[in-house]
Every structure is written in structure tokens, then in C-alpha cells.
N, CA, C and O of each residue as an XYZ file, in Angstrom:
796
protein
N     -66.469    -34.852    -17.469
C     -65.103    -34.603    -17.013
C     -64.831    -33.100    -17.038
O     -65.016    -32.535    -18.116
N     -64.363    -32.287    -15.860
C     -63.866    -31.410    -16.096
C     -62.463    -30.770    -16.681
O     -61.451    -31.239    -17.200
N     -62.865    -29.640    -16.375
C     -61.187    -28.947    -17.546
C     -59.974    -29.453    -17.215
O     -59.138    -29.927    -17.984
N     -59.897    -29.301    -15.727
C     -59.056    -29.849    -14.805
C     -58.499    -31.007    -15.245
O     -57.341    -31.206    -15.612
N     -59.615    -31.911    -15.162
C     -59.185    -33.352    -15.350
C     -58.675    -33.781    -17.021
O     -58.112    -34.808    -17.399
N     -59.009    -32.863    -17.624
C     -59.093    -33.006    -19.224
C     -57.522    -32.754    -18.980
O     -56.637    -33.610    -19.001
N     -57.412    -31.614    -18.785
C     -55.810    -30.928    -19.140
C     -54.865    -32.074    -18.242
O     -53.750    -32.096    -18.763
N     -54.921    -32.860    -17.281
C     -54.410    -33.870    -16.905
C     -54.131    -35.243    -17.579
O     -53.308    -36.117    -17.302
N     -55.286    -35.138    -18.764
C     -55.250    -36.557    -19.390
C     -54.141    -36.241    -20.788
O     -53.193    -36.987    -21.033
N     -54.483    -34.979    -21.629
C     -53.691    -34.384    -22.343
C     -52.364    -33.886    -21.986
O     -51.496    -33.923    -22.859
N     -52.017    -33.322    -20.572
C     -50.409    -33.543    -20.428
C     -49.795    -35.076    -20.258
O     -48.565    -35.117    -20.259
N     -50.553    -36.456    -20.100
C     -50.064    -37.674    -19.520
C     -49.850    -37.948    -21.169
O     -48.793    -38.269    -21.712
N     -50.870    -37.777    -21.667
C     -50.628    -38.008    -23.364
C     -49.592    -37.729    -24.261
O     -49.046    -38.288    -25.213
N     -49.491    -36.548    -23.564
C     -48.327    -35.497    -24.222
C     -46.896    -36.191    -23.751
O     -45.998    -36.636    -24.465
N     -46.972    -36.143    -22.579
C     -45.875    -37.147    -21.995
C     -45.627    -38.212    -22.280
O     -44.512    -38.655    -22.004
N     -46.202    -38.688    -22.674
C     -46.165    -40.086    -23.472
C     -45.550    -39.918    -25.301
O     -44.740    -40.745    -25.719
N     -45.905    -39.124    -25.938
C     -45.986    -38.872    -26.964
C     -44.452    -37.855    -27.246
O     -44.125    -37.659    -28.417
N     -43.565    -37.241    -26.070
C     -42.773    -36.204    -26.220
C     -41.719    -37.214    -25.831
O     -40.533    -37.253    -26.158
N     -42.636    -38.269    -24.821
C     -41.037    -39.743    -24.669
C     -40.816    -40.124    -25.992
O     -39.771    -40.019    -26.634
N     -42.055    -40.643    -26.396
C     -41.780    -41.665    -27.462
C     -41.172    -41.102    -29.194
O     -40.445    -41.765    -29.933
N     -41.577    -40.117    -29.396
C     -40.972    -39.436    -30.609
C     -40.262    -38.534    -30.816
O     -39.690    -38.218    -31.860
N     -40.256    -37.859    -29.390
C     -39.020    -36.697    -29.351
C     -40.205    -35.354    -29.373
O     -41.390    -35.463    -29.687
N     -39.610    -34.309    -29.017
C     -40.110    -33.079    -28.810
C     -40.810    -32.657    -30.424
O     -41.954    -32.363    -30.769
N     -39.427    -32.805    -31.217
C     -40.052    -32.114    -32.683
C     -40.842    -33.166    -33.374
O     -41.791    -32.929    -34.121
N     -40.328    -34.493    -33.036
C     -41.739    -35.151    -34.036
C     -43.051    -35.281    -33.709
O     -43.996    -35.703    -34.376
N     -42.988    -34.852    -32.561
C     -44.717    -34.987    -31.805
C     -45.438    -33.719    -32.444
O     -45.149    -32.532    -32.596
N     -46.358    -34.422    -32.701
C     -47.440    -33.167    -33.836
C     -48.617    -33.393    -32.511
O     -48.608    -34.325    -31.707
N     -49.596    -32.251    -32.567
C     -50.681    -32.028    -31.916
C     -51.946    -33.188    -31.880
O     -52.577    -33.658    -30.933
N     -52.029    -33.472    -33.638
C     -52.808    -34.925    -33.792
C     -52.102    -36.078    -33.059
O     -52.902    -37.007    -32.954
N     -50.986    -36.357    -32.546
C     -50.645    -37.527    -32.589
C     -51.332    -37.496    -30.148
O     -51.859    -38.376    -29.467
N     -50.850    -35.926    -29.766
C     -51.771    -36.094    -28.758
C     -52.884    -35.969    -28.771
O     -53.229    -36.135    -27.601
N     -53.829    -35.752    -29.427
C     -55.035    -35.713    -29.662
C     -55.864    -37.091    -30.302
O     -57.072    -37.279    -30.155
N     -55.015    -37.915    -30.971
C     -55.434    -39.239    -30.778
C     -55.269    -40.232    -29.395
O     -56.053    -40.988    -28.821
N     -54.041    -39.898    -29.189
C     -54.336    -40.470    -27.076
C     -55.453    -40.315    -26.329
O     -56.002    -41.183    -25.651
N     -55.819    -39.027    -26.491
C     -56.442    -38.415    -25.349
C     -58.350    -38.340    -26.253
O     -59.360    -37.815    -25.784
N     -58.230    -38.900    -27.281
C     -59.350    -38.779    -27.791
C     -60.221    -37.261    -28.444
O     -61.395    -37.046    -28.745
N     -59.072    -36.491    -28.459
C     -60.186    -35.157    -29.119
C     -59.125    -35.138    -30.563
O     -58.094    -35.799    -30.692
N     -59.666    -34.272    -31.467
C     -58.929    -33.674    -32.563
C     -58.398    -32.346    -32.126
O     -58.866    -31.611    -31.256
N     -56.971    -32.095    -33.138
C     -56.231    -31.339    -32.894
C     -56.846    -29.784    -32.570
O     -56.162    -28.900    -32.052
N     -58.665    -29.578    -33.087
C     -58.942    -27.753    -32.917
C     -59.208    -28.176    -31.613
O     -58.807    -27.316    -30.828
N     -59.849    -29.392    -30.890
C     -60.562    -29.170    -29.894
C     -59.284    -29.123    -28.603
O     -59.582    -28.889    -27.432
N     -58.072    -29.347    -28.990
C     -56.678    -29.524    -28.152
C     -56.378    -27.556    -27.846
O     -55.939    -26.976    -26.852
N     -56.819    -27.058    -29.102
C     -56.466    -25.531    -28.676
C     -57.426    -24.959    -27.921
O     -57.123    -23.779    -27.742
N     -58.830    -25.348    -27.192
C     -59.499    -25.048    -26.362
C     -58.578    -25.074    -24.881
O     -58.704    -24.093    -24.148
N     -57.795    -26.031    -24.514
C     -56.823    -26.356    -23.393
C     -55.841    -25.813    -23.571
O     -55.475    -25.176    -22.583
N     -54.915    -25.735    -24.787
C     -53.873    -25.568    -24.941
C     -53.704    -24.487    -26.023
O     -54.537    -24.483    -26.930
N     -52.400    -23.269    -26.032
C     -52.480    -22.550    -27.129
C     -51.709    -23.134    -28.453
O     -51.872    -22.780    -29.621
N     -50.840    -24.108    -27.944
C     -49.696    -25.123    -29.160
C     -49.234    -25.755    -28.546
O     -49.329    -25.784    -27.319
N     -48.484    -26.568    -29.361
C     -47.627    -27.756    -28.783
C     -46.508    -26.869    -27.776
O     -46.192    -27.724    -26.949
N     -45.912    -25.872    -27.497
C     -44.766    -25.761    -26.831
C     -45.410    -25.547    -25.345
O     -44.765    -25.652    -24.302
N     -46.922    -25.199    -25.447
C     -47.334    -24.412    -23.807
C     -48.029    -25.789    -23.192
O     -48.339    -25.780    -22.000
N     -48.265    -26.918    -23.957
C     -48.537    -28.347    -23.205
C     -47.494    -28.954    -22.931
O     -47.484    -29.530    -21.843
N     -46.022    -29.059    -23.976
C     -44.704    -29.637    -22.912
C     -43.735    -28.275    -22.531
O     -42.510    -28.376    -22.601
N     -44.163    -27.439    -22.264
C     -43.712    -26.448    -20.975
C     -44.662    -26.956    -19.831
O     -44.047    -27.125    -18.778
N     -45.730    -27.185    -19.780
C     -46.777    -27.718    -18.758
C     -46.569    -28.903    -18.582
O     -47.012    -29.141    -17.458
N     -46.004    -30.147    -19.171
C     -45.500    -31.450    -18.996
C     -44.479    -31.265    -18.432
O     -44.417    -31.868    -17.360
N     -42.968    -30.234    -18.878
C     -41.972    -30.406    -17.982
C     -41.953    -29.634    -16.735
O     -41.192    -29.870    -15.797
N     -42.813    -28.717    -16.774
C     -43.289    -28.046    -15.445
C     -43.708    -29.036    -13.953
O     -43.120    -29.118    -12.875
N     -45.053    -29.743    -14.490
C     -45.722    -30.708    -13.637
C     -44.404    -32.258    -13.456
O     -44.449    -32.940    -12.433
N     -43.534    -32.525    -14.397
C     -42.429    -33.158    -13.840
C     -41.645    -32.903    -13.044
O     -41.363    -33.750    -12.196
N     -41.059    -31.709    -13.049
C     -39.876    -31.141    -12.320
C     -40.561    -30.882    -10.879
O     -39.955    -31.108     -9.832
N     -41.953    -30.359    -10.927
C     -42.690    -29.889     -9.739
C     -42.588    -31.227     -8.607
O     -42.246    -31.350     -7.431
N     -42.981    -31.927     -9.449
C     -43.143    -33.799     -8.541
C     -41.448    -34.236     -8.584
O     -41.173    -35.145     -7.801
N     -40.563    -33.823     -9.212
C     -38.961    -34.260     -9.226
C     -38.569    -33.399     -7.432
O     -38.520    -33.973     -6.344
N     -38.421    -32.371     -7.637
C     -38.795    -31.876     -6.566
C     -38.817    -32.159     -5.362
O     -38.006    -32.169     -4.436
N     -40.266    -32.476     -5.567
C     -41.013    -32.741     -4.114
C     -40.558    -34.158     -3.829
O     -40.884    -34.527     -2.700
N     -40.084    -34.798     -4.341
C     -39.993    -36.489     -4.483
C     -37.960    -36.299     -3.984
O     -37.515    -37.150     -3.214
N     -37.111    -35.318     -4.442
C     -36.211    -35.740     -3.989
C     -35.926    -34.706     -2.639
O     -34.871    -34.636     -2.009
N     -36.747    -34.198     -2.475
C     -36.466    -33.388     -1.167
C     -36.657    -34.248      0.318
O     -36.047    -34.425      1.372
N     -38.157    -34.723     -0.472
C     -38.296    -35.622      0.658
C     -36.890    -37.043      0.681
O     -36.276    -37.132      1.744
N     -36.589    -37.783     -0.176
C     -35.358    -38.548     -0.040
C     -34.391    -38.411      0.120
O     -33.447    -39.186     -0.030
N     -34.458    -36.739      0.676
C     -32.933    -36.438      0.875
C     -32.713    -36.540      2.660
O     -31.713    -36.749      3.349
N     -34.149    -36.286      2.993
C     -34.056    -36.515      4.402
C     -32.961    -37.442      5.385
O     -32.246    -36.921      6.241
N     -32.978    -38.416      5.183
C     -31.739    -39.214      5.481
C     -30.708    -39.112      4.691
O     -30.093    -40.175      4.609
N     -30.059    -37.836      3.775
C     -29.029    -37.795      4.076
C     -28.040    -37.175      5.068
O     -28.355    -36.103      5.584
N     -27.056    -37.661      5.334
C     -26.240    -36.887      6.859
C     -25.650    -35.534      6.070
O     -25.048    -35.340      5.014
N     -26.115    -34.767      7.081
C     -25.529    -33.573      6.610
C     -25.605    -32.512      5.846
O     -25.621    -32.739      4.636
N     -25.670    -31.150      6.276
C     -26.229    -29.947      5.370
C     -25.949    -30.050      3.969
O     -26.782    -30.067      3.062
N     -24.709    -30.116      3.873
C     -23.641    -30.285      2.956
C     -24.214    -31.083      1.719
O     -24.582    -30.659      0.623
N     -24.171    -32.656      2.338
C     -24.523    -33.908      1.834
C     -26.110    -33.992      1.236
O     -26.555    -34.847      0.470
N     -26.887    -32.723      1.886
C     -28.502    -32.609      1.573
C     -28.186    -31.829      0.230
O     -28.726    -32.164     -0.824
N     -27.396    -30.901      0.299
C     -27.458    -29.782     -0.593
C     -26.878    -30.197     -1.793
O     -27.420    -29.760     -2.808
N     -25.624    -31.149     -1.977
C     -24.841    -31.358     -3.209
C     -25.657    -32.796     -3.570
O     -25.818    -33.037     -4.767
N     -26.160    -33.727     -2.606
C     -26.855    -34.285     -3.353
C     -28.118    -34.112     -3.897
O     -28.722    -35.092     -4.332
N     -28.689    -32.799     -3.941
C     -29.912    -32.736     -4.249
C     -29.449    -32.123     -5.921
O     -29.917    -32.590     -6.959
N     -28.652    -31.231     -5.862
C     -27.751    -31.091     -6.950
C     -27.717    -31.544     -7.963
O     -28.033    -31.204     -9.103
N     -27.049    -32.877     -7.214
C     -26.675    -33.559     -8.431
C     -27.521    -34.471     -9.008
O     -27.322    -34.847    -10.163
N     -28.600    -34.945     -8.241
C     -29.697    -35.280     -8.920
C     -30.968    -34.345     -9.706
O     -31.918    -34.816    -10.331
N     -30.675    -32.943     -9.471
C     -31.288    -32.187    -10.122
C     -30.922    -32.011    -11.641
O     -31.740    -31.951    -12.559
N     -29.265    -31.922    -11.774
C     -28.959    -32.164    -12.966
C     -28.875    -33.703    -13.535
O     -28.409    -33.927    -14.652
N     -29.284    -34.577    -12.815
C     -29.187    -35.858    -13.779
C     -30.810    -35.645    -14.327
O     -31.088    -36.095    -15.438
N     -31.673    -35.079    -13.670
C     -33.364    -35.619    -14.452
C     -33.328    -34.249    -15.576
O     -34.122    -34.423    -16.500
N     -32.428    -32.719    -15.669
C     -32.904    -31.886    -16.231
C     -31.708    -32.304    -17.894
O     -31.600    -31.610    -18.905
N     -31.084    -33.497    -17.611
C     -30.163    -33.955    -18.691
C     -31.556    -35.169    -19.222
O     -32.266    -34.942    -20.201
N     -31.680    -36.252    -18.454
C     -32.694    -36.966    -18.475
C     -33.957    -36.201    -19.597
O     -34.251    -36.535    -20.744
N     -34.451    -35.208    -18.837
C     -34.989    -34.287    -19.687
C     -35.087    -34.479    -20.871
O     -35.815    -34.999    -21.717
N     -33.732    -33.670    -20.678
C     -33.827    -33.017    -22.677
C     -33.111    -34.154    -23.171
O     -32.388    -33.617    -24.010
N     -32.773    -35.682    -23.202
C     -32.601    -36.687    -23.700
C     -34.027    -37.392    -24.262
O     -34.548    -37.649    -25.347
N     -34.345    -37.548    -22.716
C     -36.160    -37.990    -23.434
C     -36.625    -37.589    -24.245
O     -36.802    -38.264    -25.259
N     -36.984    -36.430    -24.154
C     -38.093    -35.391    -25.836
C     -36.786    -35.112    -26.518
O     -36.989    -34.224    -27.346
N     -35.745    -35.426    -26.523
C     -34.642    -35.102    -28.018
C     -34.831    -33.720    -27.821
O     -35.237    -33.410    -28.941
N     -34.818    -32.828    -27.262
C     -34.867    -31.450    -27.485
C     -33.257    -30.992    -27.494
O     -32.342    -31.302    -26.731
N     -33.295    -30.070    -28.749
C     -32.301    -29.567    -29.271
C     -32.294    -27.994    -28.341
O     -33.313    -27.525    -27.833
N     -30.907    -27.341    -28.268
C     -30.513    -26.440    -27.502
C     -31.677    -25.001    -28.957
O     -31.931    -23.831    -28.670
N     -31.999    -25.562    -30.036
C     -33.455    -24.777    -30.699
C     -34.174    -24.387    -30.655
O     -34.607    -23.277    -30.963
N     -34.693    -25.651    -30.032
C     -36.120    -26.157    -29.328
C     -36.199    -25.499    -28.211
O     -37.198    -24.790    -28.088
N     -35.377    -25.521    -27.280
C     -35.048    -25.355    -25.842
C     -35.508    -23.808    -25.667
O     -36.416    -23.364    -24.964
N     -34.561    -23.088    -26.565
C     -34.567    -21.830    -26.662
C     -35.974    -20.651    -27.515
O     -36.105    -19.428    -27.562
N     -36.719    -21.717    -28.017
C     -37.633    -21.524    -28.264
C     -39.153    -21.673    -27.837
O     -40.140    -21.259    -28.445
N     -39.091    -22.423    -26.542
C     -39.819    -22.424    -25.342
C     -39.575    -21.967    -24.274
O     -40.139    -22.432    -23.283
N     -38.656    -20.913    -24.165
C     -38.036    -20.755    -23.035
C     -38.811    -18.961    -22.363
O     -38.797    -18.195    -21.400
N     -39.265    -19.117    -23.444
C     -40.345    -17.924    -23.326
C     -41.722    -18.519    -22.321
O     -41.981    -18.587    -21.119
N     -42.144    -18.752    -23.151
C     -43.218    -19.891    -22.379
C     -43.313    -20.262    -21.014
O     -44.194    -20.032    -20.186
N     -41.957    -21.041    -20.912
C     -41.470    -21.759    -19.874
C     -41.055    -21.161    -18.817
O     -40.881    -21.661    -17.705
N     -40.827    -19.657    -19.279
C     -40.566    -18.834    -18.180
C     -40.820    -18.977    -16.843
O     -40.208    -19.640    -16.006
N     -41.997    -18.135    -16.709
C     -42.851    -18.269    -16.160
C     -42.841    -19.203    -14.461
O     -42.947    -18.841    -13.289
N     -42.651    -20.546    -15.170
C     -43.075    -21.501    -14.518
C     -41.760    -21.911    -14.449
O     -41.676    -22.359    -13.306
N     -40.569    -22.043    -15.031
C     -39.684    -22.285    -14.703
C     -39.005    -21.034    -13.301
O     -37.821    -21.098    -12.970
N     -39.630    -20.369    -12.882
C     -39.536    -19.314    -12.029
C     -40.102    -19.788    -10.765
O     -39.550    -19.718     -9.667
N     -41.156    -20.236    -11.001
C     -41.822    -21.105     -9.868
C     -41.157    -21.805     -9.169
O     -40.849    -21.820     -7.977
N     -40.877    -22.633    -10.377
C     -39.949    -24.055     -9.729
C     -38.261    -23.640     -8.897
O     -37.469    -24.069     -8.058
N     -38.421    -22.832     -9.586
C     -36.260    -22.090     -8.992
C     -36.981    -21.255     -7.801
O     -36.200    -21.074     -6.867
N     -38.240    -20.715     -7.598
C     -38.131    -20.433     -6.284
C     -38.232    -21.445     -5.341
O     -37.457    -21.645     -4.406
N     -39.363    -22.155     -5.672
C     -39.602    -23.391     -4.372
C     -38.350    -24.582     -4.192
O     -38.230    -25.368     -3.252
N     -37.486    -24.453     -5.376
C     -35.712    -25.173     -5.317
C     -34.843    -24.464     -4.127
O     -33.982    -25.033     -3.455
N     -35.302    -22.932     -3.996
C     -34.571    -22.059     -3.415
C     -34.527    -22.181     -2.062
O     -33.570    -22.279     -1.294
N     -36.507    -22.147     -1.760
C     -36.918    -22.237     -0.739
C     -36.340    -23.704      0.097
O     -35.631    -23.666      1.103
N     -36.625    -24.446     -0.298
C     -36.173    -25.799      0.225
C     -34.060    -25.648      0.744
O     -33.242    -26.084      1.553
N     -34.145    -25.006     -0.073
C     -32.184    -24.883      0.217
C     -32.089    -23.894      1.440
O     -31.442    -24.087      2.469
N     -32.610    -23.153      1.229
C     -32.737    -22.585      2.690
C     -33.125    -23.053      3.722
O     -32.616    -22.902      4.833
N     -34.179    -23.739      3.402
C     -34.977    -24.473      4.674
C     -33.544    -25.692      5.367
O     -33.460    -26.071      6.536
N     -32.780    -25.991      4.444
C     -31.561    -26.953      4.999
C     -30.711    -26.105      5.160
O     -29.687    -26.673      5.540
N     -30.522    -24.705      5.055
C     -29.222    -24.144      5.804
C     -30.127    -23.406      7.018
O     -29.448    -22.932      7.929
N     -31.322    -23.286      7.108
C     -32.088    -23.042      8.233
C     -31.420    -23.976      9.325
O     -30.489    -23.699     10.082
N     -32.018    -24.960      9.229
C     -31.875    -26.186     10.085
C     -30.285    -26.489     10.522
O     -29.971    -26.922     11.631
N     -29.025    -26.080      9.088
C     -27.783    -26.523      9.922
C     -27.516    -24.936     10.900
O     -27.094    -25.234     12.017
N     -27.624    -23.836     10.769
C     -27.628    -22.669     11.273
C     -28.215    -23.219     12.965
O     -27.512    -23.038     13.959
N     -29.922    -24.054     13.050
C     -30.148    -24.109     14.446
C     -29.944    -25.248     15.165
O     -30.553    -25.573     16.184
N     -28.688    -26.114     14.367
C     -28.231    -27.090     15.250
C     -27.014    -26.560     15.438
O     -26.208    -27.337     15.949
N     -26.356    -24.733     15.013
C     -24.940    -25.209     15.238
C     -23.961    -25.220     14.700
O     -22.845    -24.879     15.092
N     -24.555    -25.920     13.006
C     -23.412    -27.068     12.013
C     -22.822    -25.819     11.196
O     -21.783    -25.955     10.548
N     -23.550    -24.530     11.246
C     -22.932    -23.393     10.712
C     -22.799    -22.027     11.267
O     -22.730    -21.891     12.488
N     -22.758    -21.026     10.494
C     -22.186    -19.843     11.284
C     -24.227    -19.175     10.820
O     -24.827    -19.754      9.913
N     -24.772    -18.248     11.439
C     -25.460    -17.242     11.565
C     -25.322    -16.467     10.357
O     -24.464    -15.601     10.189
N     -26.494    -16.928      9.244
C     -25.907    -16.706      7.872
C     -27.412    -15.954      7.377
O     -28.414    -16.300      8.003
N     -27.553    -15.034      6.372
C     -28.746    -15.016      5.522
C     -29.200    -16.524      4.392
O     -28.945    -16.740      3.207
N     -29.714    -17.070      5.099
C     -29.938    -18.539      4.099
C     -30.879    -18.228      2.752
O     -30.725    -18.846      1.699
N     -31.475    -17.600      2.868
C     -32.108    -17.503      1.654
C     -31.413    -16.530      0.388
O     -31.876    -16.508     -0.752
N     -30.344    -15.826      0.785
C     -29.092    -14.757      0.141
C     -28.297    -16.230     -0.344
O     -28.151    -16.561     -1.520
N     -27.876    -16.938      0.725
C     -26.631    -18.186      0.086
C     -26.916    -18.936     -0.374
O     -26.095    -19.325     -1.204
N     -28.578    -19.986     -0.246
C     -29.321    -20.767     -0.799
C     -29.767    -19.925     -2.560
O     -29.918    -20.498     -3.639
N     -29.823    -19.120     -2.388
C     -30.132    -18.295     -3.932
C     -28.988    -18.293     -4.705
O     -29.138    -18.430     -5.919
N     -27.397    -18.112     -4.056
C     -26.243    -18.300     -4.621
C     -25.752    -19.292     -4.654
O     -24.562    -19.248     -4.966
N     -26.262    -20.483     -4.406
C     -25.818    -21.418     -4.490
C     -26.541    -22.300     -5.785
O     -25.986    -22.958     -6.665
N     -27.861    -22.071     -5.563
C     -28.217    -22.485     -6.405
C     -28.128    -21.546     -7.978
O     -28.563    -21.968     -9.050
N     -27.635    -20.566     -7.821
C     -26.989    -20.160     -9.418
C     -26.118    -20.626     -9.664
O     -26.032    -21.444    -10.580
N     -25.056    -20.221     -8.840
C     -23.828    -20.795     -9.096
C     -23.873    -22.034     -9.808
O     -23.304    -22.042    -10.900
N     -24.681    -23.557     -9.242
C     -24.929    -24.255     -9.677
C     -25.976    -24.349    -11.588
O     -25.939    -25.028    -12.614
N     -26.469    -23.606    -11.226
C     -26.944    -23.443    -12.727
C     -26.188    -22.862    -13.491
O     -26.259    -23.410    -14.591
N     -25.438    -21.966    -13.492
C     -24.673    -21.490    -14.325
C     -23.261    -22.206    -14.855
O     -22.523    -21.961    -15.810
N     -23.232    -23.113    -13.890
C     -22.203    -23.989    -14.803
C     -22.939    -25.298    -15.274
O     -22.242    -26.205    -15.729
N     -24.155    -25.438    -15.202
C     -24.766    -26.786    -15.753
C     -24.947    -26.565    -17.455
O     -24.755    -27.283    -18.436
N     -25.609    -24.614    -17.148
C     -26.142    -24.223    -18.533
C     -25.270    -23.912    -19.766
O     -25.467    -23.995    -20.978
N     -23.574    -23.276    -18.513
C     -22.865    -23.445    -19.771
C     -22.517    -24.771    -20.680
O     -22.191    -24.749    -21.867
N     -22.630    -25.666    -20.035
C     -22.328    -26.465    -20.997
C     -23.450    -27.833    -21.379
O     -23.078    -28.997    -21.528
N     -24.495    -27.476    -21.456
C     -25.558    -27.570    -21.764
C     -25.542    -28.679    -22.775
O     -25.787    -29.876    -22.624
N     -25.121    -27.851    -24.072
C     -24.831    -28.765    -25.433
C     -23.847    -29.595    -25.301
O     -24.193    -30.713    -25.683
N     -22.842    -29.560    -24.955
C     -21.989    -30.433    -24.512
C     -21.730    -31.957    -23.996
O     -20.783    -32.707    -24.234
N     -23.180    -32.202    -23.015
C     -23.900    -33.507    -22.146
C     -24.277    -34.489    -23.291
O     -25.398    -34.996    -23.327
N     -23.051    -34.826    -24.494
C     -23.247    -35.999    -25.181
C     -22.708    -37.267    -24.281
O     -22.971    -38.450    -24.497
N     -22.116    -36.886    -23.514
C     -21.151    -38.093    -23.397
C     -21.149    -38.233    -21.505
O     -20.970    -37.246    -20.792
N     -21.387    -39.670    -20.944
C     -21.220    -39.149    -19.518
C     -20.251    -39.017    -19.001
O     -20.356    -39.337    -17.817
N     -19.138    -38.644    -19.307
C     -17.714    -38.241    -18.570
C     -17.861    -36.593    -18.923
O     -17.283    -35.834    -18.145
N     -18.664    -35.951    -20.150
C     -18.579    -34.967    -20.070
C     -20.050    -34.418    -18.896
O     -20.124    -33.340    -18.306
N     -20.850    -35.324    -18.867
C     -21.713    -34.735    -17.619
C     -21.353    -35.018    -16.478
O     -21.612    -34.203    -15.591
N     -20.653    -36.246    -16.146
C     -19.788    -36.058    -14.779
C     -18.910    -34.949    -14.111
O     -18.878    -34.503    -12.964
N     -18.053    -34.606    -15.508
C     -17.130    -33.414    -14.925
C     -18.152    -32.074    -14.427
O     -17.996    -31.210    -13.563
N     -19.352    -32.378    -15.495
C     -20.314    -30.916    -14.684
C     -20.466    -31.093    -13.236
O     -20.209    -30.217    -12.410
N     -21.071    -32.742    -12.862
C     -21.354    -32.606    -11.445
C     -20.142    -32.207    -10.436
O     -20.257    -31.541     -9.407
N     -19.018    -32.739    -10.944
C     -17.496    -32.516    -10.148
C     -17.451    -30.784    -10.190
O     -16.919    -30.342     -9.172
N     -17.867    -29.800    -11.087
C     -17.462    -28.549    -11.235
C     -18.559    -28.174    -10.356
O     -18.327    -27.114     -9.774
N     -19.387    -28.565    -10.146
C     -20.693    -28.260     -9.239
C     -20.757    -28.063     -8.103
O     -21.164    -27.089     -7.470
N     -20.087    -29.604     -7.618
C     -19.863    -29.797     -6.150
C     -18.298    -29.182     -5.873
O     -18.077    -28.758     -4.739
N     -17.729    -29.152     -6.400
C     -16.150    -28.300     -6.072
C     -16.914    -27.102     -5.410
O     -17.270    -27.098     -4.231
N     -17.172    -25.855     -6.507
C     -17.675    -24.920     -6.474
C     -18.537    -24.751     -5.359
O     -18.195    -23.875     -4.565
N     -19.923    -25.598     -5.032
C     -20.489    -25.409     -4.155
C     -20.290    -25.385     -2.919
O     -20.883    -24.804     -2.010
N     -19.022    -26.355     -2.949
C     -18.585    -26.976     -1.688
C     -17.494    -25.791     -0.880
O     -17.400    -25.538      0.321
N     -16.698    -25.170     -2.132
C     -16.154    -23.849     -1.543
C     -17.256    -22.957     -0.304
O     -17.037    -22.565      0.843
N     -18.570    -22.889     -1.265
C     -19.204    -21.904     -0.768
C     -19.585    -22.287      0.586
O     -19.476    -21.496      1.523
N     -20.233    -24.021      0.782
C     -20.510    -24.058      2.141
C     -19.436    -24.143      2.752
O     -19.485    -23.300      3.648
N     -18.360    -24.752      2.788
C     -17.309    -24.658      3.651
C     -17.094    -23.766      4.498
O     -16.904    -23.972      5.697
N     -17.110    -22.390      3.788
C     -17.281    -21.195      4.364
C     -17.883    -20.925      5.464
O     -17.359    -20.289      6.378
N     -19.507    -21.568      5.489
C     -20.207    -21.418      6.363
C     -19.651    -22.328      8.041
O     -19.536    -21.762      9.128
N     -19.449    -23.505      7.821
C     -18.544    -24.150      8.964
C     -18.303    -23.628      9.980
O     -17.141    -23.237     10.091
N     -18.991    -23.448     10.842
C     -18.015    -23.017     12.620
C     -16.790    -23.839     12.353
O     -16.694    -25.038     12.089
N     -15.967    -23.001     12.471
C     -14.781    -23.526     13.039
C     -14.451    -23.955     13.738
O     -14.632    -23.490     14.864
N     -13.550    -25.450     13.493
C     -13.228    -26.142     14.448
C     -14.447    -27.710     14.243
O     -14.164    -28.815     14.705
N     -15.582    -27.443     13.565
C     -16.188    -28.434     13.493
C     -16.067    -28.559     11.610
O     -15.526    -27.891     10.729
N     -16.926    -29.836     11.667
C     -17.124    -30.689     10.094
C     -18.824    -30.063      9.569
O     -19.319    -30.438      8.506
């Protein structure tokens, strides 16, 4: 088996192991009994436990992604592509940090790590948002815009009110009101874009 395939069996492990006990109770032995090696031979692949689930929530979000971009296809509308992609972005990155129990601690203590690759992923989020104000721009549905300038502000905008209240997402009326502050907000911004006179 190659490395490749190794480091594939040890993030599915890991994933398994970061569902089932939470971020902080998962010890290195407990993936290393899944996947069949002991914990020194796990630091040949991996440098610690935080750079295999930065690489687990990496390779999730990467396939979250690609999986709701494509299902957004049939939805009607620039608008309707963009706030619902949204809002399912923040239900799996709550989903998330529910699954592995990760504390706003934890969070902040991989976030180094995670950098990186969490950079990746916010560009190719970016790219795709553009690619749908591309498309309403050459049917029409908007005004002659820099899409990749408003697709970049849109999608902060949107993060920046998910992250403020981050700790907060005990309760789902308090993560609902995030998606409502989301789509308000966002919805200002495309509105804007609108030829006038049309929807």
C-alpha cells in the first residue's frame, strides 16, 4: 500500500474516531488501532493529532463543497444559488464542530495548522460564487459587476457574522437567527446588483 493510500485509511479512521469521542478524547492510539499501526508509526504520516483532523476537516469541507455546488444547480436564481449555498455552508461548519465536540480552545488551537488549507477551501468557495454572478451578469439578471471583488465580499460578510457568534450555536433558534442575519445582509448586497426594473 502506498503513502497515499495509507494517509487515506488513517484520515477515515480519524474520522471515525473524532465522530465518536469528540476532538479532545481521541488520543493517537485509539487511531492507530483502526488503521492498524502504533501510535510512532502514525508520526511517519502525520506530525500530531491536530494536522490529521485539520486534514479530516479539510478533505470534508473539500467534498461538502463540491457536493453542494453541484445541488445547487437547480436552484432558480443567482440569488437563491448564493444564499442557499450559505446557508448550508453554515449548517455542516456548525455540524462540524458538534461532531468532534470541539471547543472554541480547540478550534483556536488548530487554527494555525488549518490555515493553510482552510485558505484553499475559501478560495475555491470564492471561485464558485463568482462563477454564479458570472453567469447572472451573462444572462442579464444583473448589472456589469467585478464578480470576483463581490463574490469575495460576500462571502466575508457572510463569515464574519457566522464567526462572531460562533460560541453562541447552543441552541437552534440561536443558529437560525445567524442564517436570517446572513441572508438579510447578503441579500442587501445582491439586490444592489439587480437591473432595474427586473427580479
Amino acid at each position: 500500500m502506498d503513502t497515499q493510500d495509507k494517509k487515506k485509511d488513517i484520515l477515515k479512521a480519524a474520522s471515525s474516531c473524532f465522530a465518536r469521542y469528540g476532538y479532545e478524547k481521541t488520543t493517537l492510539d485509539d487511531i492507530g488501532k483502526l488503521v492498524g499501526l502504533n501510535k510512532a508509526s502514525l508520526y511517519y504520516y502525520y506530525k500530531n493529532k491536530e494536522s490529521i483532523f485539520s486534514e479530516v476537516i479539510y478533505t470534508e469541507a473539500d467534498e461538502f463543497v463540491k457536493s453542494v455546488f453541484n445541488s445547487i444547480e437547480n436552484v432558480p436564481g443567482f440569488k437563491g444559488k448564493i444564499l442557499t449555498y450559505l446557508d448550508e455552508r453554515h449548517k455542516f461548519i456548525r455540524n462540524a464542530m458538534n461532531l468532534n465536540q470541539l471547543s472554541v480552545e480547540s478550534a483556536n488551537k488548530i487554527a494555525p495548522i488549518f490555515g493553510v488549507m482552510y485558505q484553499k477551501i475559501m478560495d475555491q468557495e470564492i471561485e464558485h460564487l463568482a462563477g454564479i454572478l458570472k453567469g447572472a451578469v451573462r444572462k442579464r439578471q444583473i448589472i456589469e459587476c467585478d464578480s470576483q471583488r463581490i463574490a469575495k465580499s460576500v462571502f466575508t460578510v457572510a463569515e464574519c457574522i457566522r464567526s462572531r457568534v460562533d460560541c453562541q450555536l447552543t441552541s437552534e433558534e440561536a443558529f437560525n437567527e445567524v442564517i436570517r442575519e446572513v441572508d438579510f445582509t447578503v441579500s442587501l448586497i445582491l439586490d444592489g446588483l439587480i437591473r432595474k426594473g427586473e427580479d
